[in-house]
C-alpha positions as CSV (number, residue, x, y, z in Angstrom):
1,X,219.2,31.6,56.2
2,X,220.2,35.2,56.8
3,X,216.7,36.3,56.2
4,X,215.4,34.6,58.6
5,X,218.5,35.1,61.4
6,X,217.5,38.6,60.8
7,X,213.7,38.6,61.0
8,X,214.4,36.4,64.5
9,X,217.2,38.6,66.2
10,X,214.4,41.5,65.0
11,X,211.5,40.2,66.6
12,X,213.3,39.1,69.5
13,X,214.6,42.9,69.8
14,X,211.3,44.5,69.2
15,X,209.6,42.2,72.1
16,X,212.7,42.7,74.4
17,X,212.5,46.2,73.8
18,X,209.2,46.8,74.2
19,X,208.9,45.1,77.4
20,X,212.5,46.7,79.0
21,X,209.3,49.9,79.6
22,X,208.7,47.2,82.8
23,X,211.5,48.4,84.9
24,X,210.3,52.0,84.4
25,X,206.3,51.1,85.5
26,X,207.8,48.3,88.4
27,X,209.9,51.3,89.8
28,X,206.9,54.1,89.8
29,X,204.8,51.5,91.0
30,X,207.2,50.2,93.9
31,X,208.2,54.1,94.5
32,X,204.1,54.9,94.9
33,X,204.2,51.9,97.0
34,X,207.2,53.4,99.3
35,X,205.2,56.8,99.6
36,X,201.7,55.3,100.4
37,X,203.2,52.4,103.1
38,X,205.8,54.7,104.9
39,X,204.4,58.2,104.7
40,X,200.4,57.8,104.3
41,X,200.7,55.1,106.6
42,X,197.9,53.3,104.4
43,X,199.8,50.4,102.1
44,X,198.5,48.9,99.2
45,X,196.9,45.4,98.1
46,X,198.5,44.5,95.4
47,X,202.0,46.9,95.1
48,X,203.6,42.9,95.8
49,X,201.9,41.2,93.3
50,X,202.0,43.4,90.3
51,X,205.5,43.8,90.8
52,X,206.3,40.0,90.8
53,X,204.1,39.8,87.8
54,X,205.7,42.5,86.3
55,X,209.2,41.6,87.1
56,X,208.2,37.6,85.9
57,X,206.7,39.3,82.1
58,X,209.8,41.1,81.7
59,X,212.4,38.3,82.5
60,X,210.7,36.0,80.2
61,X,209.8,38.1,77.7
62,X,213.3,39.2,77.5
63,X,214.6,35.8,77.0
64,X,214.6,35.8,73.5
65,X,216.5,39.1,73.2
66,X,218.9,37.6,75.2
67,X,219.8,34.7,73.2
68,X,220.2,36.7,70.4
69,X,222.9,38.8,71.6
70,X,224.4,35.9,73.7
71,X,223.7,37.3,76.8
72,X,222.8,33.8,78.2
73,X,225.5,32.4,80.6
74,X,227.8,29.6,79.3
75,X,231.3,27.8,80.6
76,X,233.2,30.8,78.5
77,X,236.6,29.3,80.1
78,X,237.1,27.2,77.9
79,X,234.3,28.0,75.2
80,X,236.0,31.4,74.1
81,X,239.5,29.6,73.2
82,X,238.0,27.5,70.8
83,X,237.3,28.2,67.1
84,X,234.1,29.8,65.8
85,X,233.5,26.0,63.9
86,X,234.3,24.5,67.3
87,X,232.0,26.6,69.1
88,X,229.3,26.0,66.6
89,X,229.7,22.4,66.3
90,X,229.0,22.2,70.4
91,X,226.5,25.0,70.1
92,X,224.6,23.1,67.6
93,X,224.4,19.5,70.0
94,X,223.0,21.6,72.3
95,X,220.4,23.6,70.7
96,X,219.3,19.8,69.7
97,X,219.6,17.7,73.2
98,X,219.0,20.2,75.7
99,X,217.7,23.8,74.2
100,X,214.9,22.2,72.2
101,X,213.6,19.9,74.4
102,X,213.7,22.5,77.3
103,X,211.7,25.0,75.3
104,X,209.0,22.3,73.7
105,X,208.6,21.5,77.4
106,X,208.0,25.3,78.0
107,X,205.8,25.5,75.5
108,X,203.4,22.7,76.0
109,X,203.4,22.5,80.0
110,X,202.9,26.7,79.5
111,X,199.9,26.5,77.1
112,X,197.7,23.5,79.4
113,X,199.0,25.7,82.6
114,X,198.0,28.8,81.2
115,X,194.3,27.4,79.5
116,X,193.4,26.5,82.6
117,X,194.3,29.7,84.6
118,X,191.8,31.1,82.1
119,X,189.5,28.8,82.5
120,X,188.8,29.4,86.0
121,X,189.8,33.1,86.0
122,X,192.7,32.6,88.1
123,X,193.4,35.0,90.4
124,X,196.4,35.5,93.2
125,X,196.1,33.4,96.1
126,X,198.7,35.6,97.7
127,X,196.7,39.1,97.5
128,X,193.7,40.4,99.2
129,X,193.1,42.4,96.5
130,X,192.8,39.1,94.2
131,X,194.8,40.4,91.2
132,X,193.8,38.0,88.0
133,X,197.0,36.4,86.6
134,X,195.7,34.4,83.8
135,X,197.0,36.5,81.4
136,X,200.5,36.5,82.8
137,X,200.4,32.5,82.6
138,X,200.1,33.1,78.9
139,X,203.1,34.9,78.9
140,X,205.0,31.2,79.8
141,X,203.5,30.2,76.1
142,X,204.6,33.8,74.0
143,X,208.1,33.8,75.5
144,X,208.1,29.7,74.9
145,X,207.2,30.2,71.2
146,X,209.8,33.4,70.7
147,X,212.7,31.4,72.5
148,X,211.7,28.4,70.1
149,X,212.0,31.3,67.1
150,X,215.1,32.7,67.9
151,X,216.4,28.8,68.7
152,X,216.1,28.3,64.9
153,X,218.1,31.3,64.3
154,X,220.6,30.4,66.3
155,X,221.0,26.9,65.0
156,X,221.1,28.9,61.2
157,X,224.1,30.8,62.9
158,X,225.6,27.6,63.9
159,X,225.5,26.0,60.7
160,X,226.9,29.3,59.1
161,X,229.7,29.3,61.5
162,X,230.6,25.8,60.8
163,X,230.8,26.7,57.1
164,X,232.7,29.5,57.2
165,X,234.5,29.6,60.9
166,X,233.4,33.0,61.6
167,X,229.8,33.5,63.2
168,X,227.3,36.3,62.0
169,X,227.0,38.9,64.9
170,X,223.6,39.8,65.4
171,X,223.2,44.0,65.2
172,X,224.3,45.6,68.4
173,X,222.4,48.0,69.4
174,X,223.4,48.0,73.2
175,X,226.7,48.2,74.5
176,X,227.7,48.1,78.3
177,X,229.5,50.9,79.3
178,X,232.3,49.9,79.9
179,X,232.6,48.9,75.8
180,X,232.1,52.3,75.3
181,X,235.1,53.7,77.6
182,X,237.2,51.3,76.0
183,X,236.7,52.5,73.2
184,X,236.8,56.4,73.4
185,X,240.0,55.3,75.4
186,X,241.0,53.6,72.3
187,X,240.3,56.8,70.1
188,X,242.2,59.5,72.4
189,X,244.8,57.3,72.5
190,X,245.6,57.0,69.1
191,X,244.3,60.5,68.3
192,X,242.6,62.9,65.4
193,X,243.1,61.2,62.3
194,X,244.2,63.8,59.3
């Protein structure tokens, strides 16, 4: 199971990852955007719709990475007072009645959706410039079947958590900054060890 927990929370990084280079091309793109509309005087066709499809690829492709390092939103009020068992017991119910189902749902509705986008060449209805989004309604399908990927994982964490009452952390490999103040804070404050 810890093969596999792995091989998920790596995939899920590697896609994450790779698609986090997003916010770098949306932020030239919306920056050349800026230039061309408010100093050229001569705005662009499609600036709008690249950046939506942009901005939509990288929030579903990111999906999975999220869930791995449970990122995802959840009622932690009451959630982080319980024990890791606990929290895996109610994890697990909900990976089966609601996360599962959700993500089948995804999956399916995504892959008719997005075969018949090809199927017609689909293009925005929204742009004069007619930018093709098939491809990005196949992106509903490839975050769909990583979600469903890293799902399994998660369950695998569940059910080692409600074995052993401690869950397996997935490698960090980001921390928010404010982590990392805390803990240089914690290292100046209890000084050079000898």
């Amino acid at each position: 199971m810890v093969g596999f927990i792995r091989f998920a929370d790596a995939l899920s990084a590697w896609f994450g990852k790779a698609f986090a280079w997003l916010v770098v091309l949306m932020a030239l793109g919306t920056g050349y955007e800026v230039f061309v509309r408010y100093v050229l005087n001569s705005p662009t066709a499609w600036a709008l719709d690249v950046s939506f499809i942009m901005y939509g690829t990288l929030f579903m492709m990111g999906g999975a990475y999220t869930l791995s390092r449970g990122g995802h939103v959840r009622g932690d009020f009451l959630y982080r007072l319980w024990q890791p068992r606990t929290q895996a017991m109610v994890d697990l119910v909900l990976y089966i009645i609601a996360f599962f189902p959700g993500v089948l749902a995804l999956i399916f509705a995504g892959w008719k959706y997005a075969a018949r986008s090809w199927r017609y060449g689909e293009v925005s209805v929204n742009s004069p410039a007619s930018i093709p989004i098939y491809q990005f309604k196949t992106v509903i399908v490839v975050a769909g079947v990583l979600l469903f990927i890293q799902g399994i994982a998660q369950v695998m964490r569940c059910l080692l958590a409600i074995r052993s009452n401690e869950w397996l952390e997935a490698e960090e490999d980001i921390f928010e900054t404010e982590d990392i103040l805390m803990r240089e804070a914690d290292k100046a404050e209890r000084g050079p060890h000898i």
